[in-house]
Structures are given as structure tokens and as C-alpha cells.
N, C-alpha and C positions, 0 to 999 in steps of 0.2 A: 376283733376276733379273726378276722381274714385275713389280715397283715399276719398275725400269730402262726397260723395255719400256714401261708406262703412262708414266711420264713422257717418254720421246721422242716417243711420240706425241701426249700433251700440248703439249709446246714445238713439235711440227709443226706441228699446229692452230692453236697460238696465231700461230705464224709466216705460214699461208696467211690465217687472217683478218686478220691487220693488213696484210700484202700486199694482199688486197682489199680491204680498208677506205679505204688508201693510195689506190689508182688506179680508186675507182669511180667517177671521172667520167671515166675516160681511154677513149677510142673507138680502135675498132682495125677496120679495113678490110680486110680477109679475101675476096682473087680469089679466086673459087669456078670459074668457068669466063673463059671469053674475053674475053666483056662484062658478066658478073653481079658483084657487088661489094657484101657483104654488111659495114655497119658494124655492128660488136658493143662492148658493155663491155667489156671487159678483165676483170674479175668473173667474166662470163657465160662468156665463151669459157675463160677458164681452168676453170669446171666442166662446160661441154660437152667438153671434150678431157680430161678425168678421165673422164668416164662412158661417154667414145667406148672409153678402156681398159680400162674395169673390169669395164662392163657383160659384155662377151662372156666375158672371162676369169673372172669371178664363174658367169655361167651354165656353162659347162662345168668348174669345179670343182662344182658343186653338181648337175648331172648323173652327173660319176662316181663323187659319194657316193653317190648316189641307185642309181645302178647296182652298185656295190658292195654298198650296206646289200641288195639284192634277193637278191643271191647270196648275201651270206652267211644271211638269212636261208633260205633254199634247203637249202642247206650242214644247216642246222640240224635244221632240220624233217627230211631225210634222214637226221643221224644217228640223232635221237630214235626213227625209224623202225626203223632197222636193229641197237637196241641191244636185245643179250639180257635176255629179262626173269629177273628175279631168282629166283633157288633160294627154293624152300618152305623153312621149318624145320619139321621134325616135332619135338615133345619127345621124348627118348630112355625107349622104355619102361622098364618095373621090374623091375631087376634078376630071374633067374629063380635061386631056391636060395640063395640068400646071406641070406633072412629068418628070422625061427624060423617052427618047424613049427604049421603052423594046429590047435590045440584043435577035438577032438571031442566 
């Protein structure tokens, strides 16, 4: 299943690069406002509108790992705290009577 996964996103790649490869001289004129009118590559503007998505979406997944790894670290430290410490062993003394009788 990982080979699967690696290689579609392999053929993805390979697919967006020859797409950009394709149309890197193609200009594309982008109304921003009323009278402002921004010509871009087609290249460019297809990885500025990847990063317009990813960016924010990448930052707040990696916030609430971050937020997560805090608490559980939390979690942790708490139980380590609250766990009973462990019984002594004492060796069990020597038998009392059950040896022969000490020479006088």
C-alpha cells in the first residue's frame, strides 16, 4: 500500500511538472481589484494558489500536533507523579526450629 501511495504521488508530480513545463510562457491576467490587473505565468500562479491552500491548512495541523504533544506530554509527567512507588522486598528470615540443635 505504500509503494501505491508513493507512486501516485510520483505520477502527480511528474504530471504538475510537465503541466508547468507546457505553459511556462503562458501569461494569465488576474483582476485583483477594479483597475488593478496583475499578469502572472501560469507556473507561478498555479504555485501561489497551492500555497494560498496549503500554507494555512499545514499551519493549523501542525499547531494541533503541537498542542496535543503538550498535553499529552502533561498527561505523563502526571501519571509518573501519581504512581505508587514500589514494595520493598525483605528476604524472608531463617526458618526458626526446623535446623539441628546447635553443639555445645
Amino acid at each position: 500500500m505504500q509503494f501505491l501511495k508513493a507512486l501516485f504521488w510520483l505520477i502527480l508530480g511528474f504530471v504538475i511538472a510537465l503541466f508547468m513545463y507546457a505553459n511556462r510562457e503562458e501569461i494569465v491576467s488576474v483582476k485583483l481589484w477594479a483597475n488593478l490587473v496583475a499578469e502572472v505565468k501560469l507556473p507561478a500562479l498555479f504555485i501561489i494558489v497551492f500555497l494560498i491552500g496549503f500554507l494555512p491548512t499545514f499551519i493549523i495541523y501542525r499547531a494541533r500536533v503541537w498542542s496535543l504533544r503538550r498535553r499529552l506530554e502533561t498527561q505523563v509527567q502526571t501519571h509518573v507523579a501519581n504512581r505508587p512507588a514500589m514494595p520493598i522486598r525483605v528476604p524472608p528470615a531463617a526458618p526458626v526450629g526446623n535446623g539441628p540443635p546447635p553443639s555445645l
